[in-house]
C-alpha positions as CSV (number, residue, x, y, z in Angstrom):
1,X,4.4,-26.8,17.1
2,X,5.2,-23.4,17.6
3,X,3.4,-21.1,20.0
4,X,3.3,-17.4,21.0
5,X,3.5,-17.5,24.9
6,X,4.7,-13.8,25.9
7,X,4.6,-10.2,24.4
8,X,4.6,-6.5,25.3
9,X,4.7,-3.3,23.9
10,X,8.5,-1.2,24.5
11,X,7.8,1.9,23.3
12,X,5.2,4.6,21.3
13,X,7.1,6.3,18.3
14,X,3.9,8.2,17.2
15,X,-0.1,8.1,18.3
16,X,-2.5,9.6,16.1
17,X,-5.2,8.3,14.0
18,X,-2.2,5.4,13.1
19,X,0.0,4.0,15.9
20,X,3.5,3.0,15.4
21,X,5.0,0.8,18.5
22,X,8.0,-1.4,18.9
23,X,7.5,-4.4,20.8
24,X,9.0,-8.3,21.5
25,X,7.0,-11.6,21.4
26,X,8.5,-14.3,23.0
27,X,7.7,-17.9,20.9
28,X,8.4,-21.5,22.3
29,X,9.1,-24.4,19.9
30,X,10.8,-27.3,21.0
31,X,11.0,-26.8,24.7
32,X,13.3,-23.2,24.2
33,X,11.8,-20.0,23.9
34,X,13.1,-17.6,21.4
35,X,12.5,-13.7,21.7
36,X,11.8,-11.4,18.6
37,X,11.1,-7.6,18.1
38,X,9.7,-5.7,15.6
39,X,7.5,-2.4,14.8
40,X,3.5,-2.6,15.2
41,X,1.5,-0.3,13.4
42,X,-2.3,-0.4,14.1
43,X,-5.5,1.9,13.3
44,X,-8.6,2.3,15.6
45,X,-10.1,-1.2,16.4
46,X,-7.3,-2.5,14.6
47,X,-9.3,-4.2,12.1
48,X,-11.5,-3.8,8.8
49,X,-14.7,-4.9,7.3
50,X,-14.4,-6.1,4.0
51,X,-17.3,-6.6,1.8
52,X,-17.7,-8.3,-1.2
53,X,-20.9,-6.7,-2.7
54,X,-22.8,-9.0,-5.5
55,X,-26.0,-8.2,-7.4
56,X,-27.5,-11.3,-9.4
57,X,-28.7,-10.1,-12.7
58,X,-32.2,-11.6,-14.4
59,X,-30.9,-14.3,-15.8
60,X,-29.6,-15.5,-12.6
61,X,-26.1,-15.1,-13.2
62,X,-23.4,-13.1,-9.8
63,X,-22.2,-9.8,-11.0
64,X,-18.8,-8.5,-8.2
65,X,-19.9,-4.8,-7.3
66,X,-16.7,-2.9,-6.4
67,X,-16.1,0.7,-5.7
68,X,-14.8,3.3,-8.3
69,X,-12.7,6.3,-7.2
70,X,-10.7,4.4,-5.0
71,X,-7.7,7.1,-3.8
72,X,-4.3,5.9,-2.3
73,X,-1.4,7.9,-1.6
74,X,1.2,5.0,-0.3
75,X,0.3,3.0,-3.7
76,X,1.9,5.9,-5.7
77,X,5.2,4.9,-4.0
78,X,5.0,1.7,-6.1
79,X,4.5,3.1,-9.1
80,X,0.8,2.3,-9.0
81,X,-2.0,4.6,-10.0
82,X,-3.4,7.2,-7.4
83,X,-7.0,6.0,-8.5
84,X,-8.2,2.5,-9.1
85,X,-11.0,0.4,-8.7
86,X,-11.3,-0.5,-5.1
87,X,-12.6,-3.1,-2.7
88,X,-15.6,-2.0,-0.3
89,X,-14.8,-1.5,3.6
90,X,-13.8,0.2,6.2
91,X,-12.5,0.3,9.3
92,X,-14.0,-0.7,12.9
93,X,-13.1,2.7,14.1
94,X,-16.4,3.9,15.9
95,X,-17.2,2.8,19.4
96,X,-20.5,0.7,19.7
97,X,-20.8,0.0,16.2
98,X,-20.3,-3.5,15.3
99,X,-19.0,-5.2,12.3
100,X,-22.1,-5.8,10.2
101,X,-23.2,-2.1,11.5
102,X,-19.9,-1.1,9.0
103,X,-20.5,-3.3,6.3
104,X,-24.1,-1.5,5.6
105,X,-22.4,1.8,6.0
106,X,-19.6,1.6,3.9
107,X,-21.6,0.2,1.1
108,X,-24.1,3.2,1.2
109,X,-20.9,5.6,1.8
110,X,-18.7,3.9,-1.1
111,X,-21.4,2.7,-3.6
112,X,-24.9,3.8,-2.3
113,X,-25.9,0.3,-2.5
114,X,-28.3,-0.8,-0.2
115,X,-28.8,-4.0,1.7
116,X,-31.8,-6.2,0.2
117,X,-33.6,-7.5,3.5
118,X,-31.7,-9.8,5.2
119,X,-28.9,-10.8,2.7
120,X,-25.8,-10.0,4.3
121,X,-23.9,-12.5,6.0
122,X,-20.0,-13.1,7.9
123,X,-17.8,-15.0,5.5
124,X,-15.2,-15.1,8.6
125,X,-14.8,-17.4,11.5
126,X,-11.5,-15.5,12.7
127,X,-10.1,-12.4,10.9
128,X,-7.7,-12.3,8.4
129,X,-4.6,-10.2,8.2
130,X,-3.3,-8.2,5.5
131,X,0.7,-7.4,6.3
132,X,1.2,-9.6,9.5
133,X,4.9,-8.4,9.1
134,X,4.5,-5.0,10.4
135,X,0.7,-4.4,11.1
136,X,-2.2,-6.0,13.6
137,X,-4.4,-5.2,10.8
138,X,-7.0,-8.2,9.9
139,X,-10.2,-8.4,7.9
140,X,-13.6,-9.5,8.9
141,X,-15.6,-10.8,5.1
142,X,-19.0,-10.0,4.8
143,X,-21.2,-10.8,1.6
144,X,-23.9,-8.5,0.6
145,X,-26.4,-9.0,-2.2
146,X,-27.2,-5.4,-3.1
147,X,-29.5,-2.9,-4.9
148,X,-29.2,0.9,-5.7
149,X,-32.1,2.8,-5.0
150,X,-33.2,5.8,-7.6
151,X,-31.1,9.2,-6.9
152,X,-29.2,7.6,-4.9
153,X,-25.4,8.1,-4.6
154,X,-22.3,7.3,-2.8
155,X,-21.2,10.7,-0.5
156,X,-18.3,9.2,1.5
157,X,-17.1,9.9,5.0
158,X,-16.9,13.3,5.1
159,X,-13.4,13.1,4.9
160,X,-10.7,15.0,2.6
161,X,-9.9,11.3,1.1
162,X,-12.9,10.4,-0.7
163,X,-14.5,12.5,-3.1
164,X,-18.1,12.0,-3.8
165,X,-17.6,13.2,-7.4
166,X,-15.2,10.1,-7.9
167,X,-16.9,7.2,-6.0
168,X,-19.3,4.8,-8.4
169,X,-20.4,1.3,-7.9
170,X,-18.2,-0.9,-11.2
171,X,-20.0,-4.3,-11.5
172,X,-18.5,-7.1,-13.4
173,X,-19.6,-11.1,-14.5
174,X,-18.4,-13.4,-11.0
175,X,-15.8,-14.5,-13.8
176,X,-14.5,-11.2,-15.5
177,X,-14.1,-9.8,-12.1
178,X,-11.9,-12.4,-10.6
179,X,-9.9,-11.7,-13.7
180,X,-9.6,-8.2,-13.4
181,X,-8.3,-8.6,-9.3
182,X,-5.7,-11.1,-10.8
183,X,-4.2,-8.7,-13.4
184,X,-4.2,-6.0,-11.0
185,X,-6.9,-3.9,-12.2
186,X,-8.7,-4.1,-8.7
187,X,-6.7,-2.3,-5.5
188,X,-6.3,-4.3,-2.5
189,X,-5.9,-7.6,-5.1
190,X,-5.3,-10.2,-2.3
191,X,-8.1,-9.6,0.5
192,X,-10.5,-8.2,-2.7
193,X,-9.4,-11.8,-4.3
194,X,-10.4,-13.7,-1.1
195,X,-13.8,-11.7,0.2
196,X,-14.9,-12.1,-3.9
197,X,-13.9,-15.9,-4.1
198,X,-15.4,-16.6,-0.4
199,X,-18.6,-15.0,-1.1
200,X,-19.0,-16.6,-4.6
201,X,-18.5,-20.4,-2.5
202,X,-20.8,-19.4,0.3
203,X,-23.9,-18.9,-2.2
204,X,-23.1,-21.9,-3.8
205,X,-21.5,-20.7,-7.0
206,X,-18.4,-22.2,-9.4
207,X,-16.8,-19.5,-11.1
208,X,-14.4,-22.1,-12.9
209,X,-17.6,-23.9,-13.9
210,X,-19.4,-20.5,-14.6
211,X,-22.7,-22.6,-12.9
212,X,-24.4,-22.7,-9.3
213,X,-24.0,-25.8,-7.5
214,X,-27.8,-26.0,-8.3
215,X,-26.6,-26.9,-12.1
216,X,-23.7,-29.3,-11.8
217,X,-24.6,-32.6,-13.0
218,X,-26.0,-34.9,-10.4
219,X,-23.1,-37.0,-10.0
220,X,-20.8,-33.8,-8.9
221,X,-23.4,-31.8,-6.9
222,X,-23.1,-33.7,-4.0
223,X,-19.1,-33.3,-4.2
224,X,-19.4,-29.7,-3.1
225,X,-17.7,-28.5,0.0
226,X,-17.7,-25.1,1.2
227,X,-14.7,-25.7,2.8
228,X,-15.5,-24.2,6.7
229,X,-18.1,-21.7,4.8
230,X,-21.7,-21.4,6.2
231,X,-23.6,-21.7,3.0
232,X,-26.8,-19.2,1.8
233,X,-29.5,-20.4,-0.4
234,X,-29.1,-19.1,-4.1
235,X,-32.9,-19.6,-4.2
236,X,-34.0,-17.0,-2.1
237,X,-31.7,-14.2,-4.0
238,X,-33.5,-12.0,-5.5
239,X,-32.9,-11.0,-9.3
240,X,-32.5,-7.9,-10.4
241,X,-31.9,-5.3,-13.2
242,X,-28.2,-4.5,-13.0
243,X,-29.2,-0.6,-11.7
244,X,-26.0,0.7,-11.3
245,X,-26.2,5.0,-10.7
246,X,-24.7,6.1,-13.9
247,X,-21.7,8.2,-12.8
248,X,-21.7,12.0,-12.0
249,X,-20.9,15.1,-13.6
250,X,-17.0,14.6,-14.4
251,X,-14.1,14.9,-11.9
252,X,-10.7,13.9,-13.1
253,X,-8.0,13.4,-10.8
254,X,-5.1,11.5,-11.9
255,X,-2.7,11.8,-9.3
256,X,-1.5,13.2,-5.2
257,X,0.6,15.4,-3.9
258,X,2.2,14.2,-0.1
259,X,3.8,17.5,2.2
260,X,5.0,15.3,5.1
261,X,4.4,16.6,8.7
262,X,6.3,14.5,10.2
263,X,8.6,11.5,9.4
264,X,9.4,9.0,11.7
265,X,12.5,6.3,11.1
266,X,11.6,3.3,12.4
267,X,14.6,1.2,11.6
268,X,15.5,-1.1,9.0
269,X,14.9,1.0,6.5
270,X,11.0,1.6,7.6
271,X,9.7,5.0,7.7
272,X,6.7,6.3,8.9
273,X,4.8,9.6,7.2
274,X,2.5,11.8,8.9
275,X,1.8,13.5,5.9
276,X,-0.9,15.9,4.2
277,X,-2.3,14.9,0.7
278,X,-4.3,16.5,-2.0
279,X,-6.2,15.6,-4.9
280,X,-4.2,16.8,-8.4
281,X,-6.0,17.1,-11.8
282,X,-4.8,16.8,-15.2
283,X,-3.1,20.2,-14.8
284,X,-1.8,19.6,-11.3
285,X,-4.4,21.7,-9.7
286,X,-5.7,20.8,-6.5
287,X,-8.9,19.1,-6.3
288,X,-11.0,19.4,-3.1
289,X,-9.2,19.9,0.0
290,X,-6.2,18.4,1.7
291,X,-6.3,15.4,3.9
292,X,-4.0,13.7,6.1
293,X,-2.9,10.5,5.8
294,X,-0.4,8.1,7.5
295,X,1.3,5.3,6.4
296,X,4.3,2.8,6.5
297,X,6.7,3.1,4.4
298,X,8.8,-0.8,3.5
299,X,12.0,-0.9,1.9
300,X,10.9,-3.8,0.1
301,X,8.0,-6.3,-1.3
302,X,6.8,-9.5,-0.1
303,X,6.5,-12.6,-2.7
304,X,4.6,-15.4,-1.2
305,X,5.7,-18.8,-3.3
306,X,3.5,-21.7,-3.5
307,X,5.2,-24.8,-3.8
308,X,3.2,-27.4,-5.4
309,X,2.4,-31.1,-6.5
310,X,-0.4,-32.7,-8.5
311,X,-0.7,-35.7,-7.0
312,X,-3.3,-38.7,-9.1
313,X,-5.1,-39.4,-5.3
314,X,-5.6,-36.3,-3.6
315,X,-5.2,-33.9,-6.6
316,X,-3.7,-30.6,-6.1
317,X,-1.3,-30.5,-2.6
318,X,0.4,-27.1,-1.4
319,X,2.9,-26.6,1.2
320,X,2.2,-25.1,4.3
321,X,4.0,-24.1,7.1
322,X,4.0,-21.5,10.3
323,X,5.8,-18.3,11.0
324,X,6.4,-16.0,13.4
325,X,4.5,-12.8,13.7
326,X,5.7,-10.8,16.0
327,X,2.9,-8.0,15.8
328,X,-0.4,-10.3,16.0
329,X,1.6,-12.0,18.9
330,X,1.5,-8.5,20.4
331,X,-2.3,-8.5,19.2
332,X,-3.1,-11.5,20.8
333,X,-0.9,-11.3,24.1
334,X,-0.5,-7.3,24.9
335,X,-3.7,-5.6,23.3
336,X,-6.8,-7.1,24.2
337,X,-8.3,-4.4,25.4
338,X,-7.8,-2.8,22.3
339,X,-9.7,-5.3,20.3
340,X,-12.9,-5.4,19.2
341,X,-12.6,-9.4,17.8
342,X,-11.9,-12.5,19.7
343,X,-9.1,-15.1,19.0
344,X,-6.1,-13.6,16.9
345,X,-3.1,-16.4,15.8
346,X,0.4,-15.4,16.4
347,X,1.9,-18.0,14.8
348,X,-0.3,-18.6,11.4
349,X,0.0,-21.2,8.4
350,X,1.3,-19.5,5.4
351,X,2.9,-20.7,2.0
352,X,7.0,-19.8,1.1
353,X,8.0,-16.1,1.7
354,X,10.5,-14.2,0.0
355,X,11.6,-10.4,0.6
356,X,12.4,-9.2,-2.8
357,X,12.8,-5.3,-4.6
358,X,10.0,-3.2,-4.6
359,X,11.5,-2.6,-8.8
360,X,10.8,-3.8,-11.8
361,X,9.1,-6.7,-12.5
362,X,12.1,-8.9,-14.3
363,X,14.6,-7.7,-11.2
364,X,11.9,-9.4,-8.8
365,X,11.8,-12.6,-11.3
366,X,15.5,-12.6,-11.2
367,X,15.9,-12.4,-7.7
368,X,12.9,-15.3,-6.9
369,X,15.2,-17.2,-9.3
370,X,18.1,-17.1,-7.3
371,X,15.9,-17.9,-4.2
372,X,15.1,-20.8,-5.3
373,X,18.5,-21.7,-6.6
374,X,17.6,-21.9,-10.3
375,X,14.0,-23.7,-9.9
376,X,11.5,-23.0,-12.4
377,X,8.7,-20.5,-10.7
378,X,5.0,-19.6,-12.3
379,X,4.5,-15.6,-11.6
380,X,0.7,-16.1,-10.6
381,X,-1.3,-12.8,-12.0
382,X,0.1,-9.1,-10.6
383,X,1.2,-8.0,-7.7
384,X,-1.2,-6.7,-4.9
385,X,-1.5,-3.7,-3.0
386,X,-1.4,-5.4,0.9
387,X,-3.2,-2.5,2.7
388,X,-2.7,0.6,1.1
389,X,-4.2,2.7,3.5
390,X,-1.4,2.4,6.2
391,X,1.2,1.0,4.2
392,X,3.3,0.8,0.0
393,X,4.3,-2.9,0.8
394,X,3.0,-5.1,-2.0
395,X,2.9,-8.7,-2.6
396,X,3.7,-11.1,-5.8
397,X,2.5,-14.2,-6.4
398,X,4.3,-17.4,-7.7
399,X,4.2,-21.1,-7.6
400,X,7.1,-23.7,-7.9
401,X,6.2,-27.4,-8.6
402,X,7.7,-29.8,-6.4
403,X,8.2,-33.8,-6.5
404,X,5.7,-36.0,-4.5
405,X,6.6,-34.8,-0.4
406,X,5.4,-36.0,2.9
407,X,4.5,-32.4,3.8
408,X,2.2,-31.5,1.4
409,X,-1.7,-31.3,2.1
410,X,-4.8,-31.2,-0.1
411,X,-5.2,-27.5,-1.4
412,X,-8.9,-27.8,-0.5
413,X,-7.9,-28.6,3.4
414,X,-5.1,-25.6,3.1
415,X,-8.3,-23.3,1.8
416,X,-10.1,-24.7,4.9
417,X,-7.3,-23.8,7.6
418,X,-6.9,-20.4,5.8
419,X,-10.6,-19.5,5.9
420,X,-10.7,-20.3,9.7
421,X,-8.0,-18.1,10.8
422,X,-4.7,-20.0,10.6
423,X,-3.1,-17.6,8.2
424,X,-3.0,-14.1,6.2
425,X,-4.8,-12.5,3.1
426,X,-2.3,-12.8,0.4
427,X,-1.5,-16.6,1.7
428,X,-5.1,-17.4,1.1
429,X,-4.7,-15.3,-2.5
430,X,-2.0,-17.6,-3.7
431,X,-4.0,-20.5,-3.3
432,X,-6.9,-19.4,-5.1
433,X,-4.8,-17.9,-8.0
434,X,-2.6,-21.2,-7.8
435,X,-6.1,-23.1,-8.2
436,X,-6.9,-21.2,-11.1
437,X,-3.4,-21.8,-12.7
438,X,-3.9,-25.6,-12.2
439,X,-7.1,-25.6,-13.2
440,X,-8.7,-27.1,-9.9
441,X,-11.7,-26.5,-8.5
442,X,-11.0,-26.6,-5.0
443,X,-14.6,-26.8,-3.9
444,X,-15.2,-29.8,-6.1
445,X,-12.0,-31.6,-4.7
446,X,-10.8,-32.2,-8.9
447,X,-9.6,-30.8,-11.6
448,X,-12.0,-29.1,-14.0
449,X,-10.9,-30.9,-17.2
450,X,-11.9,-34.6,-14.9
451,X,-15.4,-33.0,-14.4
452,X,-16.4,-31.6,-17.5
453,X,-14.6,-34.6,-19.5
454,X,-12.4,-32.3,-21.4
């Protein structure tokens, strides 16, 4: 087992809304202690709400509400569009306002959604990070079933970033919008994959099924595990006309412009931007006024591999294993009084990594390939944006089937350790879109095909 058992910050390179620090972490495996350094990049309260917002339509079927108008600058870096379809959130940046205080605020900022009475609930036991490489950054879940109240629409923060003209509730079927995070139509794919997929199991809802639990035969219902979820009552959700605000008058923005203020090497090819960004139209005009932004800039992607089995006992079986984290070491060890969560792991479950190009698709492919020395690999759906509001990193998604190995666990049990804090975002990703390739249904403990008889 390894363990984090020493860390300290060596240094400030900037301070402002975003911090960039170096720092060590000392880890002890085996009896010897090894010592690591890295950079740590962290925002106010270090971590975000995330909420997966759902509205259940009259004929009782989950519709995924996500936010339109979503605006990243570091994305662009990648290639990826300025605006997209975002996930819901923000960050815990405000003294004395608690998690559950932000989920109701962002929603009513980003979509103008409004809680119904009592139906919002934590889909988190421990928060989950989103780029554990260079970042303290974790998410807290939340679930929300929502409404829109007449006239009612989303204003934003107040800040440069979001403009009101842009931001619109988009609902889709629990189905189509899983789909649409996998092919990379959705921002923020990996920790809008795992709030969406979390909140679906919590009400009691199959989206491989496309049925509650409430409507599985007999024989299966009692097979259902939320796997460390606290479940809600589908009953007592209330059904609703799908009253999404139609949008407002138009506002077209299709890209950014950055003028950096500042720019910070941070080694390794990392670079930090303290930079100002505006809106640009169709023209290149700017559109509303400039805001500042500050991100991390990384060389390089992340692929996170999933090696696999399907075993004829225990079903699907992943491989899991822990790593290093030098920055939620820090988290954990150095900044507590920084933190407005509890328990932070320094040395989390997560499935294979790979650094890879941040290129073309095929020169990724091709260099996976000769990572795993010629093995066939699965790409599993589009890559994801990690955390594009402090950083261009992305992650891609692949599995590689193994033979039968001592190592492996149950998928379901690696969904369980994941959901409880014992690894990142994208790690728990990969096993959902992994589940999806297969064809299991995790909560069921089986494959869809056994259940259905197909």
């Amino acid at each position: 087992m390894i363990e984090g058992v020493a860390a300290g910050i060596e240094a400030e390179l900037f301070s402002g809304y975003m911090r960039l620090r170096t720092g060590w972490a000392t880890f002890r495996h085996g009896g010897q202690d090894t010592t690591q350094r890295g950079v740590v990049l962290s925002g106010p309260g270090h971590d975000v709400v995330i909420i997966a917002a759902l509205m259940i339509d009259p004929d009782g079927r989950p519709h995924l509400v996500f936010k339109g108008g979503d605006t990243r600058p570091a994305r662009t870096l990648r290639g990826e569009p300025y605006v997209k379809i975002g996930s819901i959130g923000g960050r815990l940046d405000h003294v004395g306002v608690g998690s559950s205080a932000t989920a109701v605020l962002e929603l009513a900022e980003e979509t103008g959604a409004e809680v119904q009475a009592g139906l919002l609930f934590p889909l988190s036991q421990a928060a989950s990070p989103t780029m554990p490489t260079h970042s303290t950054e974790a998410d807290q879940y939340y679930a929300a079933i929502v409404q829109f109240p007449e006239g009612v629409r989303p204003k934003g923060d107040g800040g440069g970033m979001e403009l009101s003209e842009l931001l619109r509730p988009i609902a889709f079927s629990a189905r189509d919008g899983l789909m649409a995070i996998d092919r990379g139509a959705i921002g923020e794919g990996a920790r809008a994959r795992v709030a969406a997929t979390r909140a679906l199991c919590a009400l009691g809802y199959v989206p491989a099924l496309g049925c509650w639990r409430s409507e599985l035969p007999e024989r299966i219902q009692g097979r259902f595990d939320p796997l460390g979820l606290v479940t809600q009552a589908p009953a007592a959700l209330s059904r609703a006309p799908m009253n999404l605000p139609a949008p407002s008058a138009e506002t077209v923005v299709v890209g950014c412009h950055l003028e950096d203020e500042q720019v910070i090497d941070a080694g390794e090819g990392l670079v930090f931007r303290n930079a100002w960004a505006s809106h640009l139209g169709p023209g290149g005009e700017v559109v509303g006024r400039p805001y500042r932004i500050q991100f991390l800039h990384v060389p390089q992607d992340l692929a996170k591999v999933v090696r696999y089995a399907k075993d004829p006992v225990y079903g699907a079986q992943v491989a899991l294993q822990r790593r290093r984290r030098v920055p939620l070491a820090i988290k954990a060890l150095a900044l507590q009084a920084e933190l407005q969560n509890g328990w932070v792991q320094p040395v989390p479950l997560d499935v294979e990594e790979c650094w890879v190009g941040a290129g073309d698709p095929r020169a990724v492919q091709a260099e996976l390939t000769r990572w795993a020395k010629g093995a066939a690999l699965v790409q599993l759906g589009a890559p994801a944006d990690a955390s594009p509001g402090q950083s261009d990193l992305r992650y891609h998604f692949y599995a590689q089937e193994v033979g039968p190995e001592s190592d492996l666990v149950p998928l379901a049990q690696a969904i369980r350790l994941l959901r409880q804090g014992e690894g990142d975002a994208a790690a728990e990703c990969a096993l959902y879109r992994l589940a999806d390739f297969l064809g299991y249904v995790p909560e069921l403990g089986a494959f869809a095909a056994d259940l259905t008889g197909g």
